[in-house]
VOGU-3710 file (C-alpha; in Angstrom, 3 decimals, decimal comma):
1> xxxxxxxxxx> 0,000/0,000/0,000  1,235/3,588/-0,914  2,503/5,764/1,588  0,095/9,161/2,499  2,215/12,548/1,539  2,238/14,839/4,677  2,180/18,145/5,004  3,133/19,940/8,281  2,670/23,764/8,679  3,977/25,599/11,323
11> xxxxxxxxxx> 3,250/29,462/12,051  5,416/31,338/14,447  3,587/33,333/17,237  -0,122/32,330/16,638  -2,008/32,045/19,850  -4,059/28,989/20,401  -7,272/31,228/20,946  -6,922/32,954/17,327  -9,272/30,526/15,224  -12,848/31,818/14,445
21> xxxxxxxxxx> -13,523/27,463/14,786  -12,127/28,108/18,812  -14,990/31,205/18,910  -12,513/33,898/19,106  -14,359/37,597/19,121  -12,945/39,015/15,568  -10,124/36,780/14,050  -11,796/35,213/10,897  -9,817/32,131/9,638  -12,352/30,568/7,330
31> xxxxxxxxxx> -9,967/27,772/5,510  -8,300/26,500/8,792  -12,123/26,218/10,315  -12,114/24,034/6,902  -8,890/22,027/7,735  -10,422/21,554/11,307  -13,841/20,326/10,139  -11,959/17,808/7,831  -9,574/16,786/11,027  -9,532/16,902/14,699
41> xxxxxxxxxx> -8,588/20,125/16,766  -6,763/19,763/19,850  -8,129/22,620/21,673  -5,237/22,362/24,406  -2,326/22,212/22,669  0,649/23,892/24,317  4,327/25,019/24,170  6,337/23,462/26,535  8,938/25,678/25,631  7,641/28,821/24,286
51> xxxxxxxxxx> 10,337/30,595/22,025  11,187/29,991/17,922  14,344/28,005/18,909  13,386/25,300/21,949  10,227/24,997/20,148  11,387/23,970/17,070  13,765/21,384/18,730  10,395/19,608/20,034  8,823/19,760/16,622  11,659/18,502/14,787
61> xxxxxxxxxx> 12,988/15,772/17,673  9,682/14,678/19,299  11,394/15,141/22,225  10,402/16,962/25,575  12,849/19,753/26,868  14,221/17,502/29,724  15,227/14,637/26,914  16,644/17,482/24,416  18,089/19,949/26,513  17,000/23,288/25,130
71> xxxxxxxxxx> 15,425/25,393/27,703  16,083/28,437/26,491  16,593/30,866/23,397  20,000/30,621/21,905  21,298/31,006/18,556  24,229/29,413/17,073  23,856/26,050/18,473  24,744/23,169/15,650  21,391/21,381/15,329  22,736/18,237/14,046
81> xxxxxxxxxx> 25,119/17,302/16,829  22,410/18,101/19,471  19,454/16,567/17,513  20,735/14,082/14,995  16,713/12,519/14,783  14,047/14,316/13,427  11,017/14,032/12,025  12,194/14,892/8,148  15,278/12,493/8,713  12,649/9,922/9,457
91> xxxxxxxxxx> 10,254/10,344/6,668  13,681/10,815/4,547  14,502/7,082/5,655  11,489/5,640/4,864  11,521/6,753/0,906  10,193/10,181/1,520  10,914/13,258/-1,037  11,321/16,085/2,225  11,345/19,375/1,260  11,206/22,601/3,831
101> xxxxxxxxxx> 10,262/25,986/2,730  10,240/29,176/4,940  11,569/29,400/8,580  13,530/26,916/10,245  15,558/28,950/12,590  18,851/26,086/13,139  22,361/26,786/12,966  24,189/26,660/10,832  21,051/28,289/8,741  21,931/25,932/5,706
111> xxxxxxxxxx> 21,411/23,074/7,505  18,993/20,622/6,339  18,705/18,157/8,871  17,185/15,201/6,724  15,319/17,710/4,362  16,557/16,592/0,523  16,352/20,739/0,092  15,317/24,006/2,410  13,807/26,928/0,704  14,706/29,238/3,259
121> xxxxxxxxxx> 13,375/32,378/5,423  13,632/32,606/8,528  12,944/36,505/9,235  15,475/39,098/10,672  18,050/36,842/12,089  20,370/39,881/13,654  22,855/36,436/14,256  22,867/35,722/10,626  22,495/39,580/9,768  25,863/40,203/11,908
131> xxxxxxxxxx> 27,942/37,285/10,745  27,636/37,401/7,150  27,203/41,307/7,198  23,799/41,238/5,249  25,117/39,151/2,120  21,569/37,503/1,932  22,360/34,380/-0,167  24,234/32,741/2,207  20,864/32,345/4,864  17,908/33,453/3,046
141> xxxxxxxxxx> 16,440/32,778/-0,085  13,614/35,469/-0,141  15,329/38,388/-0,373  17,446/37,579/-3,441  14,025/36,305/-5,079  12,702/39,663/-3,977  15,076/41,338/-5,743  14,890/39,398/-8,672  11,188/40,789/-8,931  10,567/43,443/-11,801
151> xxxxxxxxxx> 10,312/46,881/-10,759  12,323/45,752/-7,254  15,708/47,408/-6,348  19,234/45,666/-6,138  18,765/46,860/-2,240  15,161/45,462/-1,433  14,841/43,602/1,222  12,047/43,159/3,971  13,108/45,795/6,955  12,315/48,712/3,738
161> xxxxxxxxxx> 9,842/50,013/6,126  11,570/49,830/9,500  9,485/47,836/11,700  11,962/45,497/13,832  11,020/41,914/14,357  10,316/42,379/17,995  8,276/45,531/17,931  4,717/46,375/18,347  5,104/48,961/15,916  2,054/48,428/13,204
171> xxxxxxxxxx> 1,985/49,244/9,646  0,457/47,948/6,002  3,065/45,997/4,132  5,353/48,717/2,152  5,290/46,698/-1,389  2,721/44,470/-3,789  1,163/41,953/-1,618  2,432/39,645/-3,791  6,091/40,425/-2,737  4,752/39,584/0,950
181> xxxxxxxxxx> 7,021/37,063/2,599  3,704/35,280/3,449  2,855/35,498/-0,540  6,122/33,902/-1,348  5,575/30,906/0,742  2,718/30,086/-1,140  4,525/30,752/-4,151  7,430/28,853/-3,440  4,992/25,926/-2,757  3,407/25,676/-6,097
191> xxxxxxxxxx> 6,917/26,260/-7,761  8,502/23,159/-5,570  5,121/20,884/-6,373  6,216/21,245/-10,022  9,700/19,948/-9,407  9,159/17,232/-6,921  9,953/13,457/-7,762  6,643/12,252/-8,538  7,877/8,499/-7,596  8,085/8,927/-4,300
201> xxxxxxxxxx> 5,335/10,159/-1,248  6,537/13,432/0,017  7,015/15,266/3,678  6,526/18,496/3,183  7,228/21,505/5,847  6,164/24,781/5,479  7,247/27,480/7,707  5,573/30,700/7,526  7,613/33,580/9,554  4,439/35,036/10,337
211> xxxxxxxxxx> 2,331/36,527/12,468  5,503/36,894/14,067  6,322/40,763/13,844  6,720/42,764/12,249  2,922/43,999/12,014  3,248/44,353/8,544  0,155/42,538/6,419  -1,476/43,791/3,056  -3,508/47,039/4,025  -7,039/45,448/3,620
221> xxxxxxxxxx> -5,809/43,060/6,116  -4,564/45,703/8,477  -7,529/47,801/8,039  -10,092/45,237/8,331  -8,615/44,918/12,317  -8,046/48,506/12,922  -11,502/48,742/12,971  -12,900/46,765/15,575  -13,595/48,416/18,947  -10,678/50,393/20,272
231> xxxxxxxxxx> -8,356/47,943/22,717  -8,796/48,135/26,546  -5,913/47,065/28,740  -7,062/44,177/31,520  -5,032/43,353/34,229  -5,140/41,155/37,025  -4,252/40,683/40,343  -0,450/39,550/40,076  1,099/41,447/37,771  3,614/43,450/40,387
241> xxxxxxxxxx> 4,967/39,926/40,847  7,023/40,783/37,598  6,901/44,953/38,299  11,142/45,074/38,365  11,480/44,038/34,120  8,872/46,476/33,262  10,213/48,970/30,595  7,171/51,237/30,202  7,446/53,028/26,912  9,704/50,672/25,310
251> xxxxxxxxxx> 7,962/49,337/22,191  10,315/46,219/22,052  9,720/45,264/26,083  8,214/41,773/27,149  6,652/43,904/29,694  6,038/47,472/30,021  2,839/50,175/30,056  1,821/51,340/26,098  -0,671/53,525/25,158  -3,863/51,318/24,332
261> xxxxxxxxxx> -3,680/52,600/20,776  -0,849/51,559/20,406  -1,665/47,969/21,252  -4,886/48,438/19,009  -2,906/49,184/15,937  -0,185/46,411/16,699  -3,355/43,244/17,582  -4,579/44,861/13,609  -1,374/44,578/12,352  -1,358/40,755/13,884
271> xxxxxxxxxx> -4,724/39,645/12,958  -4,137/41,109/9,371  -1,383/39,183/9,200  -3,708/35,899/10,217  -5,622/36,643/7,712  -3,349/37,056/5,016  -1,621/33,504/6,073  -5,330/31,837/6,308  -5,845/32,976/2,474  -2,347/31,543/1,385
281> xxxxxxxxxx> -3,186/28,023/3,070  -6,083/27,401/0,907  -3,920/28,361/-2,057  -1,615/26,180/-1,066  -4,597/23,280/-0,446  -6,163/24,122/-3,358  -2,865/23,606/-5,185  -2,508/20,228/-3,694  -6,046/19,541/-5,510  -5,198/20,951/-8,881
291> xxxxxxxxxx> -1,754/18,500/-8,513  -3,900/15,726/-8,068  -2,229/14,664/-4,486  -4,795/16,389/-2,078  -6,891/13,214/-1,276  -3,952/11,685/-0,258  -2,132/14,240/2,054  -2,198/14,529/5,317  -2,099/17,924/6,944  -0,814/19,061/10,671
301> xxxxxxxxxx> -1,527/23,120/11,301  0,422/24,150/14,646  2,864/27,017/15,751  5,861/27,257/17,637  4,118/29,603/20,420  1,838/31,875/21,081  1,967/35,888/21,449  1,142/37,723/24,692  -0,191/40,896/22,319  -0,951/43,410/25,424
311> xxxxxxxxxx> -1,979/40,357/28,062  -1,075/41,484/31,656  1,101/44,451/29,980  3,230/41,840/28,112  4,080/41,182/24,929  5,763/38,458/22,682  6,540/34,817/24,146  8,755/32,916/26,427  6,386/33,327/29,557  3,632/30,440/30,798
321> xxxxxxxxxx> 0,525/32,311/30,109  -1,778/31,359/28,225  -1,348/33,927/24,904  2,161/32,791/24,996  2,324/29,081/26,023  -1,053/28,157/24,408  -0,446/27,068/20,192  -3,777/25,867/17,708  -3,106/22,407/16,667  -5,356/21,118/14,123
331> xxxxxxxxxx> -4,840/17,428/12,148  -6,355/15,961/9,292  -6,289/12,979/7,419  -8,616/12,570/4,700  -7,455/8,731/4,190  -7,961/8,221/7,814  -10,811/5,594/8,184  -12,293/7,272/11,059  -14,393/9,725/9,019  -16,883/10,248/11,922
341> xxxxxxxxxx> -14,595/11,558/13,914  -13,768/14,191/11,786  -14,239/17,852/12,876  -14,115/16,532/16,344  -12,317/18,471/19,069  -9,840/16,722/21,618  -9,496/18,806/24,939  -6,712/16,243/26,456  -3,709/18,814/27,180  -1,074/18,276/23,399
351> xxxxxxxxxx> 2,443/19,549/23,052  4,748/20,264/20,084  6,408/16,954/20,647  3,325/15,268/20,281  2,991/16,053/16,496  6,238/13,705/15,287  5,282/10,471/16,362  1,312/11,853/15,167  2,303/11,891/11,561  4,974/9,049/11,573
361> xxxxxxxxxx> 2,125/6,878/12,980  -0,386/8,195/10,690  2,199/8,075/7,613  2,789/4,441/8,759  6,864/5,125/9,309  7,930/3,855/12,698  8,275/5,918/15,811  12,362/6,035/16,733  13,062/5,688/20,371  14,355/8,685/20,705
371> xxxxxxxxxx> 10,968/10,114/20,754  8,863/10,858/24,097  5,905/12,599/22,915  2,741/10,853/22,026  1,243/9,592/19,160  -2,519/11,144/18,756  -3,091/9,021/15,218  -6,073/6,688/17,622  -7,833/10,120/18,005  -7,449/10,564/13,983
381> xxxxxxxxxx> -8,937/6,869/13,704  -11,931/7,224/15,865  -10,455/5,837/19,053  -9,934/7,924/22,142  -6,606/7,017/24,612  -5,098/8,800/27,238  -1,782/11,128/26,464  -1,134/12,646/29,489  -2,091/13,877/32,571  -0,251/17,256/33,079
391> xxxxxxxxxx> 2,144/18,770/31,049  5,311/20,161/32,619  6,469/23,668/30,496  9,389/25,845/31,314  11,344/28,791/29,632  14,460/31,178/30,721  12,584/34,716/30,865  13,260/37,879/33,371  16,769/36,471/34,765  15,332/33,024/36,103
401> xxxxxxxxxx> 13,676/29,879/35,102  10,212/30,379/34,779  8,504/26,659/35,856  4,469/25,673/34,881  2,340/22,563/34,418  -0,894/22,590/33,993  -3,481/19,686/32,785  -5,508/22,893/30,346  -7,672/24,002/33,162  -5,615/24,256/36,661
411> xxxxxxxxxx> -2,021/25,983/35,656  0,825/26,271/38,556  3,258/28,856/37,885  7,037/28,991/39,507  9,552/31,758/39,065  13,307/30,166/40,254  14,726/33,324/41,231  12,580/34,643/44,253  10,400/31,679/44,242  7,678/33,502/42,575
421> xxxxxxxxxx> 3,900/31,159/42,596  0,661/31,656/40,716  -2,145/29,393/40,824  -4,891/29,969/37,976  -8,339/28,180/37,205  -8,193/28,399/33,271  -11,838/26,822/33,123  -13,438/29,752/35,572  -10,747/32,284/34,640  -9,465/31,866/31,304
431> xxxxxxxxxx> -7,817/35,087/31,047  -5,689/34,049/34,369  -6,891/37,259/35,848  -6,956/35,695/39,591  -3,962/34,025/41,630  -5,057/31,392/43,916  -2,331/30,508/45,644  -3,684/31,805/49,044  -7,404/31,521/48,307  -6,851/27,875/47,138
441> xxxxxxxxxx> -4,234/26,163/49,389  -5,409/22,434/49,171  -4,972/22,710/45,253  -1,398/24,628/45,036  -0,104/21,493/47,108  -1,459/19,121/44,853  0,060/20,866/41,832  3,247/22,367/43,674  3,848/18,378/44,637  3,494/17,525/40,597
451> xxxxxxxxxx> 6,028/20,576/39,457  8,698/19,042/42,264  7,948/15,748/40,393  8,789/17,009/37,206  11,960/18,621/38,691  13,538/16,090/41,294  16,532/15,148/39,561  17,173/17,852/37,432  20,611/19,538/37,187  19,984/22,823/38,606
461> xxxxxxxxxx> 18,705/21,483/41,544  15,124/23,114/41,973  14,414/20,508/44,220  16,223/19,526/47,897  14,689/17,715/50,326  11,436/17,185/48,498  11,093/20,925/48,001  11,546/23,730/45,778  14,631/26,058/46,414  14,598/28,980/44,740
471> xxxxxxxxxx> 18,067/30,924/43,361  19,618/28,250/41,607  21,924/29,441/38,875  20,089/28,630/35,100  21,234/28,095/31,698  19,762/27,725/28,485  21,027/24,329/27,290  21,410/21,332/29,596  24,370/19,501/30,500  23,756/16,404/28,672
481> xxxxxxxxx> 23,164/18,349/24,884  25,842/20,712/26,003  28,303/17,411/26,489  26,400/15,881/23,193  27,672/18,862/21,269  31,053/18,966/22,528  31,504/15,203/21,777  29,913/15,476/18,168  33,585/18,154/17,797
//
């Protein structure tokens, strides 16, 4: 029996609330309500590590962070000596034609780590920007296609218009939409489904750098989302817990005070750009239909983490809450026999590593050992099984380790440096407005106990004595990857 071709997209920065199919207030995403109808949404599907980098590690390895290592942002780590198994390697092994296009965010950038060819854009990159002193061609493959374009200069490139990649600075895209770094994603598609080996069942990734800023979509996008009712700021009752990295004013801070129109302009500027990406997936699936290979594709939708957009004054990712830590995750398989099941949701708590052994499984390609996330293919075939009972999430952000697990609708919060705790009830409070550690004493023991579970043992010794100490020096990468690297030379 032939092998299904598989399709995995991956936004960066989408929040897991942002689907009109999840019954957000204003973001319309018509086509990936479609993909979910034809599939099964996982309605808690998290982060466990919530930056582009760590993130990535789980989607490519399977792997959670205390089996890869990566705990933190940091560029310039070799990928391949860390990570040697991936998903792509896998699907490269068992006959696949593996092709990435857009952002994979690895070092060295050219690294294709079991792809047979990347089509590459990863964004900014001020690493890649700094070493190579902006000669594009040797990390990017959208500008030089950019300038390639009639009536584009020999200069183009995307940061024309000035926005950085971290800002919350909002503005309409500077060029032809079809110049659009989201455009060319879809563009690059068709172009590769042209040249791929039609002998052989393909895994295809597709990495849009987007929503990630800048704020930059077409200007119907942006303007449809400027007009919605002005933005109010909502805060809760723990914020102060954070009060010393605030950097009010700064339009780059994780946390800081901005002018609510400000925020307004930058959540249009995001949703535009949801938009835009929403139209350039049913391009791409109606592509896959015109090619002849849709009926027999299987398609993942996730992202690599959320975006805090204004949330409890912060902004961007990297923190446990829920705009950051919280991804959609959406899987469909139109071979799958279990057609009943499909547009069902799953509310069983789902994490990045999750979706490797998911599409091996599916694909029929076995699951390497390396792997320690779950297979959800029974949930594709109309069977229901247990994944897991809490998830255990944690990220380097303000100075410290930041420490969480939640089961999607309890979430215990631990801050390393000054031992730092927030309780929330995500099913009475979704917008984590309320800390409960001293109203709800009985319940932070039961989840404090499962966070010193997840810890006894570790290196940095958050745990002595059956308790958490707080102060413990932190680092981005574990011992055992650091020691994997050094060994690989």
């Amino acid at each position: 029996m032939s092998r299904p071709n598989v399709v995995l997209i991956c936004v960066d920065e989408w929040r897991g609330d942002a689907l009109s199919c999840a019954g957000h207030p204003y973001v319309e995403t018509p086509h990936l309500d479609e993909l979910a109808r034809g599939g099964v949404r996982f309605s808690r599907g998290y982060s466990a590590t919530p930056t582009c980098v760590p993130a990535r590690v789980a989607l490519f390895t399977g792997q959670s962070q205390e089996r890869h290592g990566r705990v933190g942002y940091t560029d310039g780590v070799p990928f391949d000596a860390a990570h040697p198994v991936t998903i792509q390697g896998e699907f490269r092994r068992a006959g696949y034609h593996t092709q990435a296009i857009g952002k994979m965010h690895v070092w060295p950038e050219r690294a294709r780590l079991g792809f047979d060819d990347v089509v590459l854009h990863d964004g900014f990159l001020h690493h890649s920007r700094r070493e190579y002193r902006q000669q594009f061609g040797f990390f990017d493959d959208y500008v030089p296609w950019l300038r390639r374009q009639p009536g584009a200069s020999p200069d183009a490139e995307y940061f024309d218009h000035g926005v950085n990649c971290n800002s919350v600075v909002a503005r309409p895209w500077d060029k032809a939409e079809s110049l659009h770094p989201t455009s060319w994603i879809g563009t690059s598609t068709i172009d590769w489904l042209y040249r791929r080996d039609p002998t052989r069942p393909f895994f295809l990734y597709l990495s849009f750098h987007r929503p990630h800023p800048p704020y930059d979509p077409p200007a119907w996008a942006f303007d449809r989302y400027d007009a919605l009712p002005p933005y109010e700021r909502v805060l809760g009752d723990w914020e102060s817990d954070w009060d010393e990295f605030r950097r009010d004013g700064d339009y780059q801070a994780s946390i800081g005070d901005l002018p609510d129109r400000v925020v307004h302009r930058a959540r249009a500027g995001y949703y535009g750009l949801m938009a835009q990406i929403d139209l350039q997936i049913n391009r791409i699936r109606e592509a896959l239909v015109d090619f002849g290979v849709y009926d027999d594709t299987i398609i993942a939708f996730t992202s690599d983490h959320g975006e805090m957009m204004g949330d409890h004054r912060m902004f961007r990712k990297s923190v446990p809450y829920e705009g950051s830590a919280h991804v959609p995750f959406i899987v469909a398989d139109r071979a799958s026999a279990a057609g009943a099941t499909r547009g069902g949701v799953v509310d069983q708590v789902v994490e990045l590593r999750d979706v490797m052994p998911t599409l091996l499984d599916l694909a029929g390609v076995p699951i390497p050992s390396s792997v320690d996330g779950c297979s959800l293919a029974p949930f594709l075939r109309g069977s229901s099984v247990p994944v897991r009972e809490w998830l255990h999430g944690e990220h380097l952000h303000f100075g410290q380790s930041i420490q969480w697990v939640t089961d999607g609708r309890v979430k215990y919060v631990w801050g390393s440096e000054r031992g730092v705790e927030q309780l929330f009830d995500l099913v009475e409070d979704p917008g984590e407005l309320r800390n409960l550690v001293a109203s709800r004493p009985e319940l932070r023991a039961v989840w404090r106990d499962r966070l010193i579970e997840s810890l006894t043992g570790r290196e940095e010794e958050f745990v002595a004595d059956g308790n958490l100490v707080a102060g413990r020096p932190v680092t981005a990468i574990l011992e055992h990857t650091r020691e994997r690297i050094a060994a690989a030379g």
